[in-house]
Structures are given as C-alpha cells and as structure tokens.
ZAMARGU-4260 file (C-alpha; in steps of 0.2 Angstrom, whole numbers, plus 5000, padded with zeros to 4 digits):
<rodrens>
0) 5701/5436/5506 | 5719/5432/5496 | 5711/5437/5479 | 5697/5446/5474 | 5696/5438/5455
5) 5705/5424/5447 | 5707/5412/5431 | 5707/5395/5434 | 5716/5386/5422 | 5707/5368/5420
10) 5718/5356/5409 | 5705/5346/5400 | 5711/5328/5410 | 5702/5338/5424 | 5684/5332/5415
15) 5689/5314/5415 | 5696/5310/5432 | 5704/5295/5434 | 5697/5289/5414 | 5711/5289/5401
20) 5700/5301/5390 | 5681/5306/5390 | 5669/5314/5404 | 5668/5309/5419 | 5651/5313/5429
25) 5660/5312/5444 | 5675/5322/5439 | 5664/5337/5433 | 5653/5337/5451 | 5668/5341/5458
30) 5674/5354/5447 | 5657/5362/5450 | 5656/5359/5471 | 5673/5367/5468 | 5670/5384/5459
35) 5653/5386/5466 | 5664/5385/5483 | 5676/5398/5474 | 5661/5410/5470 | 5655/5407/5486
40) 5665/5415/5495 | 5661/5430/5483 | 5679/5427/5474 | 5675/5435/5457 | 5679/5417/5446
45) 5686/5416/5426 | 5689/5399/5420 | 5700/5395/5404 | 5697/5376/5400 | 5707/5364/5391
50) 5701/5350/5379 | 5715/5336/5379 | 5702/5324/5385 | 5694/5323/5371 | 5707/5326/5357
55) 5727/5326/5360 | 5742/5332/5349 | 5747/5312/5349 | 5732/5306/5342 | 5735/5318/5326
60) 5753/5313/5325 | 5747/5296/5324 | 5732/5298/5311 | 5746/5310/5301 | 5734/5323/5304
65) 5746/5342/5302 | 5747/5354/5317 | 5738/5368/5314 | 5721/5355/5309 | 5723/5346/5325
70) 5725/5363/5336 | 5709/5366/5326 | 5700/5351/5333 | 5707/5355/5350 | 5702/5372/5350
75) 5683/5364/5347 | 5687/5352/5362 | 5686/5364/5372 | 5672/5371/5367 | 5661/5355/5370
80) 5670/5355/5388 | 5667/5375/5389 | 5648/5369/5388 | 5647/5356/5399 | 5657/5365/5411
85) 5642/5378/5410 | 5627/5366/5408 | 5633/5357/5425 | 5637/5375/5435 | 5618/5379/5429
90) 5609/5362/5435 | 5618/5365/5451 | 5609/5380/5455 | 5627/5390/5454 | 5628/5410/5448
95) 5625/5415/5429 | 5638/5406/5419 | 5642/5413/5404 | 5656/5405/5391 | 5666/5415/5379
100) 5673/5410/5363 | 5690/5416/5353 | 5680/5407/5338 | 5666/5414/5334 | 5652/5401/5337
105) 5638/5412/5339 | 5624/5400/5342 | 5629/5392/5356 | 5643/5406/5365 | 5645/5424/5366
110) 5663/5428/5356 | 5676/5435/5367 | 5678/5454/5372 | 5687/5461/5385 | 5676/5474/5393
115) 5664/5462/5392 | 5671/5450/5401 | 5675/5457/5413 | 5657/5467/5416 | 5652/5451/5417
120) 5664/5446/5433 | 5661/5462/5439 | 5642/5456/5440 | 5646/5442/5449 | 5645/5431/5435
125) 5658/5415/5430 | 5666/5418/5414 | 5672/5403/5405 | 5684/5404/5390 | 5685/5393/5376
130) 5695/5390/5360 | 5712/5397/5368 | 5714/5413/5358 | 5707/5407/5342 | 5725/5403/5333
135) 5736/5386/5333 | 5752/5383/5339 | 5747/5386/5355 | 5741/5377/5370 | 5730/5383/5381
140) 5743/5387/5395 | 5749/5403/5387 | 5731/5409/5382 | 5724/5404/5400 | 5740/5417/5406
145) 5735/5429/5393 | 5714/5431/5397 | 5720/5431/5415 | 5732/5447/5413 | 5718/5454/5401
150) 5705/5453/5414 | 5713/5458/5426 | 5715/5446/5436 | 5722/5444/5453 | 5730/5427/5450
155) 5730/5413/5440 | 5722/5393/5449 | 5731/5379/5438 | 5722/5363/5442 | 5732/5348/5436
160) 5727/5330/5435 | 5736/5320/5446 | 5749/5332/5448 | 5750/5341/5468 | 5761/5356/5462
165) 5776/5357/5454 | 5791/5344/5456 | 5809/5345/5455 | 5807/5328/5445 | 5790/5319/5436
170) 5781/5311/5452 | 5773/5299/5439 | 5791/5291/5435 | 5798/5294/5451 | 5784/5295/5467
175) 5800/5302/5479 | 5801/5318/5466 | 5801/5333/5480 | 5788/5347/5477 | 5791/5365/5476
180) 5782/5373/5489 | 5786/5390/5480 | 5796/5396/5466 | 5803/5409/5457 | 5797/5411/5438
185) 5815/5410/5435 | 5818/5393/5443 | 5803/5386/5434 | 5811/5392/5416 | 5829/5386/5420
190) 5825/5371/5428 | 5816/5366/5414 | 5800/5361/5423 | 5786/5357/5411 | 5770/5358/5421
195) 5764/5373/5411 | 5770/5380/5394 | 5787/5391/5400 | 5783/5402/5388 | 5766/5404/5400
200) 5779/5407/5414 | 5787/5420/5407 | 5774/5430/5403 | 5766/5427/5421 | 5784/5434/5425
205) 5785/5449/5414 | 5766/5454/5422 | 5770/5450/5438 | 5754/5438/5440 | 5756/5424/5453
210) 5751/5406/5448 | 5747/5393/5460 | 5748/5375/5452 | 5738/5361/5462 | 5730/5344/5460
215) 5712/5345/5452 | 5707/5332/5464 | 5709/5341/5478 | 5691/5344/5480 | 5695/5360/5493
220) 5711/5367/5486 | 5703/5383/5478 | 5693/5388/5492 | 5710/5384/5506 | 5721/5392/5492
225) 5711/5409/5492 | 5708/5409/5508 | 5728/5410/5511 | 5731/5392/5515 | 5749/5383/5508
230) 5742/5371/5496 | 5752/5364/5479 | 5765/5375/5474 | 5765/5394/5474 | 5774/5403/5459
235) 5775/5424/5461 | 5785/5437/5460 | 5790/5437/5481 | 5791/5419/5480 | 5805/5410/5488
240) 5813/5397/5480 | 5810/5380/5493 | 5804/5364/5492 | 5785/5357/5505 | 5793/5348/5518
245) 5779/5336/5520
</rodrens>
C-alpha cells in the first residue's frame, strides 16, 4: 500500500455533483462507495470537507454581507455537509465515523483535539473535520494541509469537481489545457496555478507532504491512487515537473 493514513480534501461542489449548488444523493453515494473503498483496503482515512455548495464567498459580496460573517456561515456549511458525510458513511454499513469540529458544537460533534484524532485513525475509525480551523480568512485548502500534517498524515487526496488534476491553463475555458501529470510545489506557486490555495502549497512544501489533486467524479481514483496507480496530478517533494501525455 502507497499510504497508510491520508486526508482527503472534499471541496464542497463534491456534495452536489453536477447541480449548481445543493446535495446531490447521487453525488454523496459515490463519495461514500469511494471512502468505504479507501478504508477498505485498510487505508487509515481523515476527511476535511468543504461547504461552497451550500454558501460561497460571491453570494455574500452580492448580499454586502462582510468577510469575516460570510467565512462564518461557511464554516457552518461545512458542518451540515460534515453530517451528512457521516450520516450517509453510517447507513452504508461503513467503519465508525466520527466528525470533528474547530467550532465547538457540542451537541452534534466532538470539538477537534489532535491526539484524539488521531487515536481515533489509529482505531480504524474515519475522522471528518469540519469548520476549517475555526477562524476567517481562510479557506478550507490551507486548514485541510494543516490537520493533514497535524495528524500525521501520509498524504493529502484533493478531490475537485470537474477538475482531472492540475492544468497548465483552466480546462473549463480552454478543454486543450494540458494537465500536469507531476509537479513540483515550486512550479505550482510560480505558475500561478489556482486549484488550491498557494498558500496550502507552500505549506505542503515546507512539511514535505505530497498532494495528489484528482476529479471527484472519478468514482475509483482514491483506491488506484493508493494503490500506486498515475491518476490526476501528483504534487511532492520527488516530483518531476511533466505534463500526462494522454
């Protein structure tokens, strides 16, 4: 096995599939089918989730609602998708789910603590982390980097929708946009490549954590991914700058 414990980083378009916004039943069955596969294979299995399905940055700019409010309301998104997440994984029979919040929301979530997070992968569980890291002004790229080094974790799995890696160009504008098949966390930031937060990047570089950036609806990328299989784009510290020639 590539990697014994990872972080998946679910952007929250994962949870509405090919919808504009919303949750998509479909969308979330394959999310599941797709962890559970992870877990599976006995791949210890942290998930930070993202919430722009339900609430994104525009909508506040457009209701004039400020910054630090909206990251608020963001940062509860992904609480609701944190749940879901979990309440599907549980109806499908999967492992012992447990989510984690930055926020405390005692009622419904266990607040986040290191140690015990990761006593619970070390148990086999799925750990799911919600509300980022609890503070504004930051997406949940750079928290998803940071619980990842925090746990321990072997590598980072960032699921983007519609997106099959990383491009030297937007393959929504322009469907000939080459895709990486590796690079370097140094070509990311100077290239100015925008698929995650740079400043996620960097600190993936600085810990030496590898990131491998893939379309969420590939339903068996996770599982090919782990098991050593070129899929999306690879980012690490021994990788080779090159585009896929597929």
């Amino acid at each position: 096995m590539r990697y014994a414990r990872v972080l998946i980083k679910l952007s929250g378009g994962a949870f509405s599939g090919a919808a504009e916004s919303g949750i998509e039943r479909s969308a979330v069955d394959g999310l599941v089918d797709e962890i559970k596969a992870l877990a599976e294979l006995g791949v210890e299995v942290a998930i930070m989730v993202g919430g722009g399905n339900i609430f994104r940055g525009r909508l506040a700019t457009d209701w004039g609602i400020e910054r630090a409010e909206a990251d608020n309301i963001g940062m509860m998104a992904t609480v609701v998708n944190s749940l879901i997440l979990r309440g599907a994984l549980t109806s499908h029979g999967s492992h012992e789910v447990r989510v984690m919040t930055a926020i405390p929301i005692a009622s419904v979530a266990e607040p986040y603590i290191r140690l015990r997070a990761i006593k619970h992968l070390e148990k086999g569980y799925i750990v799911v982390f919600a509300a980022g890291i609890g503070q504004p002004f930051v997406t949940t790229d750079y928290p998803a980097v940071q619980r990842a080094i925090e746990i321990r974790a072997d590598a980072i799995f960032a699921a983007k929708q519609g997106v099959a890696g990383v491009f030297a160009e937007d393959p929504k504008r322009n469907p000939h946009a080459k895709r990486y098949e590796q690079i370097t966390y140094d070509d990311v930031v100077s290239r100015g490549l925008t698929v995650m937060d740079q400043s996620a990047f960097i600190l993936a570089r600085d810990h030496r954590i590898p990131i491998h950036v893939f379309d969420a609806g590939d339903r068996d990328a996770m599982r090919k991914i782990a098991l050593g299989e070129p899929t999306g784009t690879y980012v690490g510290p021994d990788a080779v700058t090159r585009f896929s020639e597929g």
